[in-house]
C-alpha positions in Angstrom: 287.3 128.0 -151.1 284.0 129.0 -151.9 283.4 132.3 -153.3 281.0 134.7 -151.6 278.9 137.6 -153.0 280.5 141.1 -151.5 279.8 143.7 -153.6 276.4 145.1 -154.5 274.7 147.5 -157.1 271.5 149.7 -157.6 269.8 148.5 -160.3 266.4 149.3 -161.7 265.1 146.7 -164.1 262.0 145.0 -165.5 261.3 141.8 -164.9 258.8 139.7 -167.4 255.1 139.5 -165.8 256.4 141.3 -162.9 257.0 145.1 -164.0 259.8 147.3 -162.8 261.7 146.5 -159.6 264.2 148.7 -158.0 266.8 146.5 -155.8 270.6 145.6 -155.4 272.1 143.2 -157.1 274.7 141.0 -155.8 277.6 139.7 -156.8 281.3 138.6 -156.6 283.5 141.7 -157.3 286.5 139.2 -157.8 285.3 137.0 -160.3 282.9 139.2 -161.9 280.8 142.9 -162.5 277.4 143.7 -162.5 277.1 143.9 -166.2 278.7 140.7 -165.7 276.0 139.5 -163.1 273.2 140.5 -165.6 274.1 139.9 -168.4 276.2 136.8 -168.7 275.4 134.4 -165.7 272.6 132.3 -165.9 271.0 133.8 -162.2 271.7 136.5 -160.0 271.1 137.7 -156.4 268.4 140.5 -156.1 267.8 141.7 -152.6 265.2 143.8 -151.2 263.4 144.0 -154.8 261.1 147.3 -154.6 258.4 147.5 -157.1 258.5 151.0 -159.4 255.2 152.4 -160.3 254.0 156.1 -161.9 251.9 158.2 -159.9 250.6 161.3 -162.0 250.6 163.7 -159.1 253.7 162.2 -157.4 255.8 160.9 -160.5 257.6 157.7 -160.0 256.8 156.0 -156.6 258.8 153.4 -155.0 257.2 150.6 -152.7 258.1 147.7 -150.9 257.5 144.1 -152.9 255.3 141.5 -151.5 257.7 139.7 -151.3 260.1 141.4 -148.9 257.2 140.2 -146.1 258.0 136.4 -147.5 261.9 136.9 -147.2 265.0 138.6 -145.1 267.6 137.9 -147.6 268.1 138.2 -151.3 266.1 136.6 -154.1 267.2 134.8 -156.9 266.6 135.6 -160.6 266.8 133.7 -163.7 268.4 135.8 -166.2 266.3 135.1 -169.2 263.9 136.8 -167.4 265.0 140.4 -167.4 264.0 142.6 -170.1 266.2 145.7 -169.5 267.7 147.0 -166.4 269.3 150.3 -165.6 272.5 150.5 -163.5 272.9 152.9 -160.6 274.7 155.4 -162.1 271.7 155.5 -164.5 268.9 156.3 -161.8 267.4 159.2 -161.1 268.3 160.0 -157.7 264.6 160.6 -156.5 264.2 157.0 -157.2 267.7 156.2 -155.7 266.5 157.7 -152.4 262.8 156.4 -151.9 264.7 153.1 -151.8 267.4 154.0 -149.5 264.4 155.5 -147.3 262.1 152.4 -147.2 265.6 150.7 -146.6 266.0 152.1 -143.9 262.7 152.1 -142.6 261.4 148.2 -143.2 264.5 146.9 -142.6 266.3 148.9 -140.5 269.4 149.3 -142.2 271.4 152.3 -142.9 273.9 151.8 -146.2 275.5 154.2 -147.9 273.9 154.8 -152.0 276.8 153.1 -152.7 278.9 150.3 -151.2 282.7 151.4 -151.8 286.0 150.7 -150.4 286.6 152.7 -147.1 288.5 156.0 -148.3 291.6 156.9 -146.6 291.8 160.4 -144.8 294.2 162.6 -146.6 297.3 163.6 -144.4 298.1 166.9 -144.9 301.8 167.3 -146.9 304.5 169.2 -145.7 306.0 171.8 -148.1 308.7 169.7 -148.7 309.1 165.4 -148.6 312.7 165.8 -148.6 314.8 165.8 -145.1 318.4 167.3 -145.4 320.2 164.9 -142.7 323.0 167.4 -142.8 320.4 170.3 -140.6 318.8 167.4 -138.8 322.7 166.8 -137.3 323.4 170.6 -137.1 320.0 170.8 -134.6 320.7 168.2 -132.3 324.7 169.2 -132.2 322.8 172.6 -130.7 321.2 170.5 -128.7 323.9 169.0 -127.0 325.9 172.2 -126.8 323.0 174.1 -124.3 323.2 170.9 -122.1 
């Protein structure tokens, strides 16, 4: 069985002689984290790597890499190359949505900030989770009677 990557991360980090990139990283969620994924396995999926510069006017810019217009799918990084990286919890959230906006814009995809599991709606409770058989029997008794 072969394993597939199906869970992905914000992550902001700095590549040697490429500068900062903002992307996702993915990764098995069953074998391994994204700490995991950085910092322990030899390479790594990166997908839609944006680059991260400093405007003075604008403060920190996000644009697309070149080479999002050489690829559709994720790129692959060799480990020893990162110098730092920042998970998504980490990022500021103007960064956080510049990405998610040229997300959706180049590539036409709308994902949530962050991939979870699907929540489950809350039912609303009754006052009480206990049924008393004995005026469950009483009622339909009175309900046989008015027939």
């Amino acid at each position: 069985m072969k394993l597939r990557q199906n869970a992905r991360e914000l992550v902001l980090l700095e590549l040697s002689n490429t500068g900062l990139l903002l992307g996702e990283v993915r990764y098995n969620k069953q074998t391994e984290t994204v700490a995991f994924a950085l910092e322990k396995s030899a390479f790594f999926d990166f997908y839609f790597p944006c680059s991260v510069s400093f405007d003075p006017q604008r403060g920190p810019v996000v644009h697309p890499h070149i080479i999002n217009t050489m690829t559709t799918s994720s790129i692959r990084i060799q480990r020893d190359r990162v110098n730092f990286f920042v998970l998504s919890a980490d990022i500021s959230p103007a960064l956080k949505a510049q990405y998610m906006e040229i997300l959706n814009q180049v590539a036409g995809i709308h994902q949530p900030e962050q991939p979870s599991q699907p929540a489950r709606p809350r039912q609303p409770r009754s006052s009480s989770q206990v049924v008393d058989i004995i005026k469950l029997r009483e009622k339909k008794d009175d309900s046989k009677d008015r027939t």
